[in-house]
C-alpha positions as CSV (number, residue, x, y, z in Angstrom):
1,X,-83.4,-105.2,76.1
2,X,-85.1,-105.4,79.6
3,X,-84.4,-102.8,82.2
4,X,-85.5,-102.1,85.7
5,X,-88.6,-101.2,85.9
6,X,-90.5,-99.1,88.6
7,X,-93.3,-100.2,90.5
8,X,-94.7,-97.3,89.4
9,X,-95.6,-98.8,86.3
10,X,-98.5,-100.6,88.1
11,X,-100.4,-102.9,85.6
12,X,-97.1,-105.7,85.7
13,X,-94.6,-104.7,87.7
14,X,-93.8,-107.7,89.9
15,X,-92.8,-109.8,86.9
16,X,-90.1,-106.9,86.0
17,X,-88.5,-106.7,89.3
18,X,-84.9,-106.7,89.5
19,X,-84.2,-107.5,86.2
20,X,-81.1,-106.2,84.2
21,X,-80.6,-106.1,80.6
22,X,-79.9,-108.5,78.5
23,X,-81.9,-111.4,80.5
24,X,-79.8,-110.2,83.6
25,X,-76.4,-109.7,82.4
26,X,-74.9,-107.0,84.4
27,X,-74.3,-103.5,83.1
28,X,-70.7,-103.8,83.3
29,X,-68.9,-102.2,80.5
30,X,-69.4,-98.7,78.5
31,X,-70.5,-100.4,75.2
32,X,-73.4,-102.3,77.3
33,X,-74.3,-98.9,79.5
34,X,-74.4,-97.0,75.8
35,X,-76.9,-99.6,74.5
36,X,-78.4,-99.0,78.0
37,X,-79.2,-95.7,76.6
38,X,-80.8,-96.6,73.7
39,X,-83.8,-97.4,75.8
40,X,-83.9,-94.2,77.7
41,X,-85.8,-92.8,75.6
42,X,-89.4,-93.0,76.3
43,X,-91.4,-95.9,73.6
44,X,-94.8,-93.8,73.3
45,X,-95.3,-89.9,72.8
46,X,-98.0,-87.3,74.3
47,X,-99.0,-86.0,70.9
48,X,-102.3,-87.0,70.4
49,X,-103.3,-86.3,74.0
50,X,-101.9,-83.0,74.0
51,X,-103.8,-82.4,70.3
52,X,-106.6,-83.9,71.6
53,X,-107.0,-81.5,74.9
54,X,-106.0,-78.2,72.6
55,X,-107.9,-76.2,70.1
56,X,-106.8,-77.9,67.2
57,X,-109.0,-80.4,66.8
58,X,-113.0,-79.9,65.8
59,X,-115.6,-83.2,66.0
60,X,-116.8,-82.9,62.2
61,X,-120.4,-83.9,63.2
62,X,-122.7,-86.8,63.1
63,X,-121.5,-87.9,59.9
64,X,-118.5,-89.5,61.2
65,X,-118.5,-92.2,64.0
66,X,-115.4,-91.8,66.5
67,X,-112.6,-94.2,65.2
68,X,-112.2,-95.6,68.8
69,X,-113.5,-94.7,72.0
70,X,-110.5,-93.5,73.5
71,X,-110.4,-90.7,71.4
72,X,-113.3,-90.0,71.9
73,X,-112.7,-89.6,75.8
74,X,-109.8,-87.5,75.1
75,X,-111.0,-85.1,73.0
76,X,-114.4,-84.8,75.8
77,X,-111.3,-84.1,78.5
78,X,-112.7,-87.4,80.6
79,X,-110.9,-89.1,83.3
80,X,-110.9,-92.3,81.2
81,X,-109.5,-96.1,81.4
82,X,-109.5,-96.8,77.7
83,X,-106.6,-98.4,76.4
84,X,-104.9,-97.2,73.0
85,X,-101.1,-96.8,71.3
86,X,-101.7,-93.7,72.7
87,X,-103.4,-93.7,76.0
88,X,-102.5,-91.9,79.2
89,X,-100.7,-95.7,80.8
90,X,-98.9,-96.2,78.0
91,X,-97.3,-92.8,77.6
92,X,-97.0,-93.0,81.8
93,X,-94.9,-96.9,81.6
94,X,-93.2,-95.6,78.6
95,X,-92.0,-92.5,80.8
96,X,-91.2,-94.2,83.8
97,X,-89.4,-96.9,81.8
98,X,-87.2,-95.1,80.0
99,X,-86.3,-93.1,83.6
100,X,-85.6,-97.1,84.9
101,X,-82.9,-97.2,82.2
102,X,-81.8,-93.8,82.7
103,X,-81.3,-94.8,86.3
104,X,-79.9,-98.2,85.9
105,X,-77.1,-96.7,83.5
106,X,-76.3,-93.7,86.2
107,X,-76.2,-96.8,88.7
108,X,-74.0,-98.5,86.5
109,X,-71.2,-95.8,85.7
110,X,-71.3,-95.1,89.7
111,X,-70.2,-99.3,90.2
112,X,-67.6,-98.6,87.6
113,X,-66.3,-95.5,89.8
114,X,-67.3,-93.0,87.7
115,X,-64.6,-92.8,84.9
116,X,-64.1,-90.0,82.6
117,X,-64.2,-91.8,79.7
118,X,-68.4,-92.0,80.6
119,X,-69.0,-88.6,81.5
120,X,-70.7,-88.9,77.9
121,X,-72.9,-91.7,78.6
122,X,-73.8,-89.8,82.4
123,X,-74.5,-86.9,80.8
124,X,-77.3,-88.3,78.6
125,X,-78.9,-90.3,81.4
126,X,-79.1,-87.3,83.5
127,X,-81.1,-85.5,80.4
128,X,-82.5,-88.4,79.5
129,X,-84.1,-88.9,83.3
130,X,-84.9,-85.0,83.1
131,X,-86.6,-85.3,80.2
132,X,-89.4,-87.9,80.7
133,X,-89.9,-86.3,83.8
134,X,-90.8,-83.6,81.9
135,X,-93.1,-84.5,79.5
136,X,-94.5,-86.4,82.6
137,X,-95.2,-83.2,84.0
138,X,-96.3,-81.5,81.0
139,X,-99.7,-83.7,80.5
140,X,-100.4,-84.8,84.1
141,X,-99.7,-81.8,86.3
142,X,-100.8,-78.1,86.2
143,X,-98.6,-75.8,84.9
144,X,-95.4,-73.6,87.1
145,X,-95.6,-70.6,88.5
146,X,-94.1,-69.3,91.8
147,X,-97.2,-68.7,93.4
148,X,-98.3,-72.3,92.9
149,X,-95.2,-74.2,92.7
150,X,-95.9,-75.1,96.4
151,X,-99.4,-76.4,95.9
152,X,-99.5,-78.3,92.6
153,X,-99.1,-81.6,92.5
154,X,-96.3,-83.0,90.8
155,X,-95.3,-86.9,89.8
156,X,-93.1,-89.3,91.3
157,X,-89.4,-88.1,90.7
158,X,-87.7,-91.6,90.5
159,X,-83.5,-90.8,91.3
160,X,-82.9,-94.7,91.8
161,X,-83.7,-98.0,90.2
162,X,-86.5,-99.7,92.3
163,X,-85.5,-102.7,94.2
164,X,-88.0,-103.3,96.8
165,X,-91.7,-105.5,96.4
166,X,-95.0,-102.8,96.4
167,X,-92.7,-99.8,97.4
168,X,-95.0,-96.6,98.3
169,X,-94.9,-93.1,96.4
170,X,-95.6,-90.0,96.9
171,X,-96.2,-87.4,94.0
172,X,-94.9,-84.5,95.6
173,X,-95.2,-81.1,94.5
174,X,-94.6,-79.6,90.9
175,X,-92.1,-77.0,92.1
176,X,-90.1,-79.9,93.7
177,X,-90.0,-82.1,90.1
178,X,-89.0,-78.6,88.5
179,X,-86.4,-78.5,90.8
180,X,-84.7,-81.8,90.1
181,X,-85.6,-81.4,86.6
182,X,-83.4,-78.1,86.5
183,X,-80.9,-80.2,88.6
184,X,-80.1,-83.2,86.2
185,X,-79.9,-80.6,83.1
186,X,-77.5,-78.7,84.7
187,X,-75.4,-81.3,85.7
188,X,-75.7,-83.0,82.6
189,X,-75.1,-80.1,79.8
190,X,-71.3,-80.2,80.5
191,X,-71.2,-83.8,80.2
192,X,-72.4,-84.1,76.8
193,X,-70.5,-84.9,73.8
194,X,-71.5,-85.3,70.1
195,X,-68.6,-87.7,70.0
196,X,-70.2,-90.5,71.6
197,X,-72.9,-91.5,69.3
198,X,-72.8,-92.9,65.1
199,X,-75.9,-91.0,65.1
200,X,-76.6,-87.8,67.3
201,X,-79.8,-86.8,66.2
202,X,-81.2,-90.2,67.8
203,X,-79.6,-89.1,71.1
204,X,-79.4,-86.1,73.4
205,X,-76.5,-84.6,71.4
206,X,-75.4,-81.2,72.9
207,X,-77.6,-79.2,70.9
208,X,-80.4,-81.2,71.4
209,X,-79.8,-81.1,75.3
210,X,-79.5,-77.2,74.9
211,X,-82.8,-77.3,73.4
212,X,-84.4,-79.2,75.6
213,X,-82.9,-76.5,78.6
214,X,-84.3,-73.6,76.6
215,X,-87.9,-75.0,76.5
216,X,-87.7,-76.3,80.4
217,X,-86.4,-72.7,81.6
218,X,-89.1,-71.1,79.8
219,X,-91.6,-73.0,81.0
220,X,-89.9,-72.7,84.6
221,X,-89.9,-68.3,84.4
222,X,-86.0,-68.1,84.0
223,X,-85.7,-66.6,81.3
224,X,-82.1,-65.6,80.9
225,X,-80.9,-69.0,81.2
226,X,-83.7,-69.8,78.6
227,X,-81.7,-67.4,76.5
228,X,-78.4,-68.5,77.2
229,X,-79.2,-72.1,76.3
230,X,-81.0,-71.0,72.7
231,X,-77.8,-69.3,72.2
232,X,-75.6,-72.7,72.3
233,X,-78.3,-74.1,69.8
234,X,-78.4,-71.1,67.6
235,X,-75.4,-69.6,67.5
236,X,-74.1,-66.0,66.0
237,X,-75.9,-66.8,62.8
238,X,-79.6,-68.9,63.6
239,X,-80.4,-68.7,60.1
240,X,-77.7,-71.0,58.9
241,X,-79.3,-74.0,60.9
242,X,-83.2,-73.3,60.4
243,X,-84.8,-75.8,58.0
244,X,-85.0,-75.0,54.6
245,X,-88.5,-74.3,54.5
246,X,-88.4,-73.5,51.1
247,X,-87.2,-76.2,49.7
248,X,-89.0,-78.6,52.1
249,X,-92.6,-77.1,50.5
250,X,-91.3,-77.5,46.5
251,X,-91.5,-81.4,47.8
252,X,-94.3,-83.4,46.9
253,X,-97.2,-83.7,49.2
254,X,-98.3,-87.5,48.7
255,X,-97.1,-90.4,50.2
256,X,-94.2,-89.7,52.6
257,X,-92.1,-87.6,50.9
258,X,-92.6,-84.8,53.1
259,X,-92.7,-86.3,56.6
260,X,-89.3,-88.4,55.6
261,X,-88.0,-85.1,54.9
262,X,-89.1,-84.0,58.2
263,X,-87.4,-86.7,60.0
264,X,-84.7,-86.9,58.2
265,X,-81.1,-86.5,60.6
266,X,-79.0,-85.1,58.2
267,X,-81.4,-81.9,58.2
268,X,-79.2,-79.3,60.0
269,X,-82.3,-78.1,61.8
270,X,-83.4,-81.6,63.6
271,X,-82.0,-81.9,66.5
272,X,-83.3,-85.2,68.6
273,X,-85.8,-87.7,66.8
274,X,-86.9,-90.6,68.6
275,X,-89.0,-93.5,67.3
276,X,-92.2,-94.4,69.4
277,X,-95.7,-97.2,69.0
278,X,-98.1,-94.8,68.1
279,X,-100.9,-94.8,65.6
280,X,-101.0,-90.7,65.5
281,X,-99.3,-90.6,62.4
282,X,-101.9,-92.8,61.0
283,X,-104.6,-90.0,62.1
284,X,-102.5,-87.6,60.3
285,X,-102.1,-89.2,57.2
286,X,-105.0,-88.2,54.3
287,X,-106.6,-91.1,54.8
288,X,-110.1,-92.1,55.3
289,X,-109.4,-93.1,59.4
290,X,-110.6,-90.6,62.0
291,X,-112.3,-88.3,60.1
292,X,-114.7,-87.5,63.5
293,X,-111.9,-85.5,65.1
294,X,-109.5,-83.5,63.2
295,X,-107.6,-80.2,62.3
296,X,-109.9,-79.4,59.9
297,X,-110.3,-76.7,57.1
298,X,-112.3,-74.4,59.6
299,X,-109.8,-73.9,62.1
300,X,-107.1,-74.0,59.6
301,X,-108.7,-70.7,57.5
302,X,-109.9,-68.8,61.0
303,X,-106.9,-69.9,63.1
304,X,-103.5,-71.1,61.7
305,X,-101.9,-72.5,58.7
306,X,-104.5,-71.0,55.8
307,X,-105.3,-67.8,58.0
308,X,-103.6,-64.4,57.9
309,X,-101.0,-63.4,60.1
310,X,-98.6,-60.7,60.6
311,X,-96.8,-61.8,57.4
312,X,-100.3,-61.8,55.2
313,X,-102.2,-64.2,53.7
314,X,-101.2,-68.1,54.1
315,X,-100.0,-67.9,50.5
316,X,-96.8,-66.7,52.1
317,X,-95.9,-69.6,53.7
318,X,-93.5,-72.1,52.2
319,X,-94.8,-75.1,53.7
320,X,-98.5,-75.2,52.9
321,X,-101.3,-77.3,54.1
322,X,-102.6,-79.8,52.0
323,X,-106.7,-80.0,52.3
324,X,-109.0,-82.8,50.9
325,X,-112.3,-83.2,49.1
326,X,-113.3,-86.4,50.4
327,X,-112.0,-86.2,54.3
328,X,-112.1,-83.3,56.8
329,X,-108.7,-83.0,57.4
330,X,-106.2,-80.0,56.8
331,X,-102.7,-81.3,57.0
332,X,-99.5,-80.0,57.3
333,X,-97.8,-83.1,56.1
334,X,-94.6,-83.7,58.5
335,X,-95.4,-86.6,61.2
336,X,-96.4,-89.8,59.3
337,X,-97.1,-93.7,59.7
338,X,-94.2,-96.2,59.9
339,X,-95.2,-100.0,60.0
340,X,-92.9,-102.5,61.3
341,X,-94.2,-105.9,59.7
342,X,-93.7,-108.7,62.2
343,X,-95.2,-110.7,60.1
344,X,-95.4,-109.7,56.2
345,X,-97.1,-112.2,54.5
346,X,-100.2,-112.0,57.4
347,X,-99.6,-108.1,56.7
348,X,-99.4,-107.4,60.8
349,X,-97.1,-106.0,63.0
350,X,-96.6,-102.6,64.6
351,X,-97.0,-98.7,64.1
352,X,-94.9,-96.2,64.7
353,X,-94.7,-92.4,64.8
354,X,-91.2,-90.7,64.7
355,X,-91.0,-88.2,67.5
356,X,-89.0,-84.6,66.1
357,X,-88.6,-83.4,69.6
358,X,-86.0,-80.8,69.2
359,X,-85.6,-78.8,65.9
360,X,-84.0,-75.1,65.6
361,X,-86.6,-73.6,64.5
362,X,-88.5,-74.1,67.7
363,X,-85.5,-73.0,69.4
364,X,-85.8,-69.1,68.1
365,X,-89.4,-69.1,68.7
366,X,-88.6,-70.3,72.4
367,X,-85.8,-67.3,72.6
368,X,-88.2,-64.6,71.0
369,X,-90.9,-65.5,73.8
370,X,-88.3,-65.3,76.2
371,X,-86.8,-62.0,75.3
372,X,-90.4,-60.9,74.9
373,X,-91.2,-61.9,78.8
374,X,-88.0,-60.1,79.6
375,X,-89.3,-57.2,77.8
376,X,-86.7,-57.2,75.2
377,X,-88.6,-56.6,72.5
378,X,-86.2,-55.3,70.2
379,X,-84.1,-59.2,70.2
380,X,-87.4,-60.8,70.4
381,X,-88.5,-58.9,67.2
382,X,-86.0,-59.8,65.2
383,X,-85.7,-63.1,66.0
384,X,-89.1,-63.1,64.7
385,X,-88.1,-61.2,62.0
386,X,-85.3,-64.2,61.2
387,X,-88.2,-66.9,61.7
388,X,-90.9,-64.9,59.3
389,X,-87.4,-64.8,57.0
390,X,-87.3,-68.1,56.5
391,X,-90.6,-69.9,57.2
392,X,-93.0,-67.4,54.8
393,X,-91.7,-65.7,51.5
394,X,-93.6,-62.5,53.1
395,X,-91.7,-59.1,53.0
396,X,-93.0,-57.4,55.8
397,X,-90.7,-55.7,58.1
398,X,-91.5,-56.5,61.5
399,X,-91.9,-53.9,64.0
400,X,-94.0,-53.1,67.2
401,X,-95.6,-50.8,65.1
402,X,-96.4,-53.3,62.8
403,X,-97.3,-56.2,65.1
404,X,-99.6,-53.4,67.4
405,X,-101.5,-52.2,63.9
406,X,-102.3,-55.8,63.3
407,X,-103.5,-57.1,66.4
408,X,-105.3,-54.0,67.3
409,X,-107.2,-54.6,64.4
410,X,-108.5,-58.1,65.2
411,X,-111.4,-58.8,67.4
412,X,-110.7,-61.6,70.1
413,X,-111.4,-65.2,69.5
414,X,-115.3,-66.8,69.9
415,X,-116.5,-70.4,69.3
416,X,-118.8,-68.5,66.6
417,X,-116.3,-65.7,65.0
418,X,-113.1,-67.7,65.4
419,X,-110.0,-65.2,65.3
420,X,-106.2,-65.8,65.5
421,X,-106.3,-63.6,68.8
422,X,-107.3,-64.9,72.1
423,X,-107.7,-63.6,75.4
424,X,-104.2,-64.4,77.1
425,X,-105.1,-65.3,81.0
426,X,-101.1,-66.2,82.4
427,X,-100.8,-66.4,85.9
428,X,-97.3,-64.6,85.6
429,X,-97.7,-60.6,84.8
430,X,-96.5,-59.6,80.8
431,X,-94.2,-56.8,80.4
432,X,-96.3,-54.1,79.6
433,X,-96.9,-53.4,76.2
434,X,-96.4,-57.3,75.3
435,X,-100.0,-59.0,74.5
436,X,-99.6,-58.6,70.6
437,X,-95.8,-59.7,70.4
438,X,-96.8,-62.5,72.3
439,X,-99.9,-63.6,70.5
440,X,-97.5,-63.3,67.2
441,X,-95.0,-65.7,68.8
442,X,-97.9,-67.9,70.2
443,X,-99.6,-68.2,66.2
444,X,-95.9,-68.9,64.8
445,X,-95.8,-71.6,67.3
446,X,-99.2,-73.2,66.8
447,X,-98.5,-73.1,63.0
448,X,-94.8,-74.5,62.9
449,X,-95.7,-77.1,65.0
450,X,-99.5,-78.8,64.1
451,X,-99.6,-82.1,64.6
452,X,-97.1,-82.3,67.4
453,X,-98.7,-81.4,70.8
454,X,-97.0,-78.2,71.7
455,X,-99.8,-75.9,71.4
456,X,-100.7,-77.6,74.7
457,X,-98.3,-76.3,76.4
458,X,-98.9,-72.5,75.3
459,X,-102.6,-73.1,76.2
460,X,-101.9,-74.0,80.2
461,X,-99.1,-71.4,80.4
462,X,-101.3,-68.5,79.0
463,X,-104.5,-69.6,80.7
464,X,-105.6,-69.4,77.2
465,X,-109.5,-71.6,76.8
466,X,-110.7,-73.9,74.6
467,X,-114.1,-74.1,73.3
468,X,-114.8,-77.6,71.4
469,X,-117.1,-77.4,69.0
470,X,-119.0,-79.6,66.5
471,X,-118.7,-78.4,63.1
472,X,-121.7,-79.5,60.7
473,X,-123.8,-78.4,57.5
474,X,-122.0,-74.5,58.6
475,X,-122.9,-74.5,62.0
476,X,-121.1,-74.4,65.4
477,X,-122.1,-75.8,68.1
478,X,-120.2,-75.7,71.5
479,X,-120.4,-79.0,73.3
480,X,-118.1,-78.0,76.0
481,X,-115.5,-75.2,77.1
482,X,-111.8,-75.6,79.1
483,X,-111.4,-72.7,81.3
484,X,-108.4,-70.9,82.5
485,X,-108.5,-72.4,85.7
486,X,-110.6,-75.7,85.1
487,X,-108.8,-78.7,86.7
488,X,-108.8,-80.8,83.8
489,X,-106.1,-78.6,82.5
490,X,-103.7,-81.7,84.0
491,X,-105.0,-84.8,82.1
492,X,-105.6,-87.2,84.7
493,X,-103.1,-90.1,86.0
494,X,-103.6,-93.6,84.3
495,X,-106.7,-95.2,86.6
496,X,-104.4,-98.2,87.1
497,X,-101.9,-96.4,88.3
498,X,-104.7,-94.4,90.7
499,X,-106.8,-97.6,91.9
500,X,-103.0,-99.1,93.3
501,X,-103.1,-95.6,95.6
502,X,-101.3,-92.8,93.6
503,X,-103.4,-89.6,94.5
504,X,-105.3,-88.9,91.3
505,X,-105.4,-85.3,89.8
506,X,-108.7,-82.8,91.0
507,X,-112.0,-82.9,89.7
508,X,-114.5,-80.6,90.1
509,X,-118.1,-82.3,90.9
């Protein structure tokens, strides 16, 4: 299904000019503006850029030879104009093209005169437009805060289906796309109804849109509406819609067992899965393909899923990381390869990488940094409490106490004697008293979600640096360092979609 496509999607965009769906069949009816939706959702993801840029990845050493030279680029944190599954234009025309049908459906239900019976279907657009905007923002811009709001640069926020030849944009500030980002959720949340889809986990169901609101008005400082929205996802009792995670690591670790169990949308705890041409399942697979840069065993045993925590050793966790003689990789096994065979018997076709965008356990950790940047540290403690409950079989009973004596006790993170703690540079002040309950909630979070280009996010809001390093024959060596307020901390626009005028991000000299 074709859909309007904005001019901001440089590299073809005369060609997709005023076209409709369905070889220009007008959007006319509910059932057509529903399938609408189906392609509102954007067709690549931002996880391996975001994995890429943080400190989860290591370049193994000389042994290896990069896989392509795109990944190379990304993990160096270079402007570059390689093209991959997973490059910075695709994820930028996936974006902008799911915000075309987003728009064209919005359009649509307006020409029809704006019936009840498709507040459903306006209600997803408008989260559905929100979202890509978001993720937009999340790899190409800096990150919010009041003081800079003003002065960052934001991305194009496209309201309207584009209609004229060569239009001009502007990218506007970051405080004005958080602004109509915040806009479209709000009016949309009402709108939403679970009835309206055969499957709702593959749509912005009402708990999935809540979710999304909770991450957005953390990342935007507000967080008692951050809290309020957690609380629609959550409800009086969070534990009875968290993931089994005990049951999930009694599975079998080969094959896909355990990522199909991930993905699955009849797991109370996924919220909004979406399908996406990717090849970064492929990377995360145990398999003998990218073995240059990975998550490997050395960041897993100083860092995250096979270091201590709070909880103790990694032997408390449920779901535990599989590691490999023969490849560098330590895995959490949850995102995995999909191949669509457009042609079996040639063996060729496509590869996919299921997105799990929204699940509840990412929910409580988003409320227990909230409460924590409130300064409620009694809620955000035992939500964490709830989360260690459920994720680890540890029984340690949290405390600030508890959490103090433990970070305390740890030296802070270097290249050479790699910690779990690391300095915390946010632009924003912490309550006092908050650096170790935010360091726990910031490990949780890099653990629970490996693999799937959050930790990114934590890094830019906590001014929080990266050292990459090459790993070989037990040595470190640091090739080069991200630092709290290094411009390449907003991966740069596509250099199509700069060379057709779009002002490209900073770079220092």
């Amino acid at each position: 299904m074709g859909v309007v496509v904005s001019a901001l999607m440089f590299g073809s965009c005369d060609s997709y000019l005023d076209e409709t769906p369905d070889n220009r069949t007008e959007v006319d009816s509910k059932d057509k503006i529903s399938k609408l939706l189906v392609t509102a959702y954007p067709k690549n993801n931002f996880q391996m850029i975001a994995e890429f840029a943080s400190d989860n990845i290591d370049d193994n050493g000389s042994k290896y030879s990069p896989y392509t030279r795109f990944l190379s680029d990304a993990w160096e944190w270079k402007d570059t104009k390689e093209e991959d599954n997973d490059s910075e234009q695709n994820l930028w025309d996936a974006c902008y093209s799911a915000i075309a049908a987003a728009n064209l459906a919005l359009e649509s239900i307006d020409k029809l005169g704006n019936p009840e019976d498709l507040n459903p279907q306006r209600g997803e657009a408008l989260i559905c437009r929100a979202y890509s905007h978001f993720v937009l923002s999340y790899i190409f811009c800096n990150t919010w805060t009041e003081a800079g709001k003003d002065k960052e640069l934001g991305i194009p926020y496209m309201k309207a289906t584009e209609k004229t030849v060569s239009p001009t944009y502007e990218r506007g500030t970051l405080g004005s796309v958080y602004e109509n980002i915040a806009e479209d959720i709000e009016a949309g949340l009402p709108l939403i109804s679970d009835d309206a889809y055969s499957v709702p986990k593959y749509h912005f169901n009402r708990s999935a849109a809540y979710a999304f609101a909770t991450r957005f008005f953390l990342y935007y400082g507000k967080y008692d509406r951050a809290i309020e929205c957690a609380n629609q996802v959550l409800g009086s009792n969070p534990t009875s819609v968290l993931r089994d995670w005990q049951s999930y690591g009694k599975l079998d670790r080969n094959k896909m067992i355990q990522p199909n169990a991930y993905f699955d949308a009849d797991d109370k705890a996924n919220l909004l899965i979406y399908d996406t041409y990717s090849t970064w399942g492929r990377y995360c697979y145990p398999a003998s393909i990218n073995e240059k840069y990975t998550h490997n065993e050395t960041i897993a045993k100083t860092e995250t899923c096979q270091s201590t925590g709070v909880w103790g050793s990694s032997s408390v966790l449920y779901h535990q990381a599989a590691n490999y003689s023969d490849i560098p990789k330590c895995i959490m096994r949850k995102v995995g390869q999909y191949f669509e065979y457009t042609d079996v018997a040639a063996g060729v076709g496509y590869v996919h990488t299921l997105v799990n965008a929204f699940n509840t356990d990412g929910v409580l950790l988003d409320r227990a940094e909230a409460y924590a940047l409130k300064g409620d540290f009694a809620k955000s403690i035992a939500d964490m409490q709830v989360f260690e409950n459920n994720y680890t079989k540890s029984k340690v009973v949290l405390s600030e106490d508890v959490i103090n004596n433990f970070y305390d006790n740890i030296e802070y993170y270097t290249a050479e004697k790699p910690t779990i703690k690391k300095e915390l540079n946010p632009t924003f002040a912490l309550p006092k008293g908050s650096d170790n309950l935010i360091q726990f909630i910031l490990y949780a979070r890099r653990i629970l979600t490996l693999d799937e280009g959050l930790r990114w996010g934590d890094i830019k809001r906590y001014g929080i640096e990266v050292r990459h390093r090459i790993v070989e024959n037990n040595t470190v060596l640091v090739v080069d360092s991200l630092m709290k307020d290094d411009p390449r901390r907003a991966i740069q626009i596509p250099y199509n979609v700069m060379t057709a005028g779009l002002k490209a991000n900073p770079r220092n000299k």
